[in-house]
C-alpha positions in Angstrom: 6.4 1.0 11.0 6.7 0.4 14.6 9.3 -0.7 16.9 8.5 -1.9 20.0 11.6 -0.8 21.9 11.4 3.0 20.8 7.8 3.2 21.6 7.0 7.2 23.0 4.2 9.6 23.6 4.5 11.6 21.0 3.7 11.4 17.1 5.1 8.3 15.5 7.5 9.0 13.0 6.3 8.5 9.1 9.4 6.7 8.6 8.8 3.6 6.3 12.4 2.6 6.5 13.0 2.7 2.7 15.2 5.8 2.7 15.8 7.3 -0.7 15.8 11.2 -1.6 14.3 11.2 -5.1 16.5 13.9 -6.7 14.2 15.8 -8.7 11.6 15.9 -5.7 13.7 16.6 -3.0 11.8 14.3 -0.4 12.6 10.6 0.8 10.7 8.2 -1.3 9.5 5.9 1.9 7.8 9.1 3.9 8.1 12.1 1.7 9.8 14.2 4.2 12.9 16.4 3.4 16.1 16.0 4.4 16.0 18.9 6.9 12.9 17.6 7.9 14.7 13.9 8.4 17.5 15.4 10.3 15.2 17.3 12.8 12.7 15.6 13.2 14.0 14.0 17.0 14.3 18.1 18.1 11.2 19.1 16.5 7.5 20.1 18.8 4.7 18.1 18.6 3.0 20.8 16.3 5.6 20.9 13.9 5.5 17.7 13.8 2.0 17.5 13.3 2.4 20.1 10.5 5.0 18.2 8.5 2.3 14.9 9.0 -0.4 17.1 7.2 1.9 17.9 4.5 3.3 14.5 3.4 -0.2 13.2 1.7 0.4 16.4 -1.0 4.1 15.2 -1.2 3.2 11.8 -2.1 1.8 13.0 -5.4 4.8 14.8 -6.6 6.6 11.3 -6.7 3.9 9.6 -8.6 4.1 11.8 -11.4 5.9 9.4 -13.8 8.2 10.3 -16.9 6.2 8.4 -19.0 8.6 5.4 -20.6 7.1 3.5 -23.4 3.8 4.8 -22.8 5.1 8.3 -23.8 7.4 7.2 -26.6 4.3 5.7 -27.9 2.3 8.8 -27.6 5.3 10.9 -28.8 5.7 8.6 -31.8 1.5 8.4 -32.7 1.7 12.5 -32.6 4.6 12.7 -34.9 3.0 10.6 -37.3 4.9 8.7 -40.2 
């Protein structure tokens, strides 16, 4: 997301503005970034920022991953059989 007022020449930060560190992942669910990465991001360069953009597409997969629910109950309970 953009913000007119904090417009800059530098690489826009991947901040989606839904800030939530999934617990299990370690990353914010809106951007995927850590919390370090959060923090600093403001005193990082523009290659390590760069380097943190490259990263967050792998990140992204770690929080699809889901437990499963009923879909997993129901496989649980088909392989346990009557």
């Amino acid at each position: 997301m953009k913000d007119e007022i904090w417009q800059r020449d530098e690489i826009d930060s991947p901040c989606v503005k839904i800030c939530v560190i999934h617990p299990g992942a370690g990353v914010c669910v809106g951007c995927n970034r850590t919390l370090e990465e959060i923090a600093g991001w403001s005193a990082m360069g523009e290659l390590r920022r760069a380097e943190v953009m490259a990263e967050l597409p792998g990140r992204a997969a770690l929080l699809r991953r889901r437990r499963g629910g009923r879909t997993a109950r129901g496989q649980a309970e088909q392989a346990s059989g009557p």
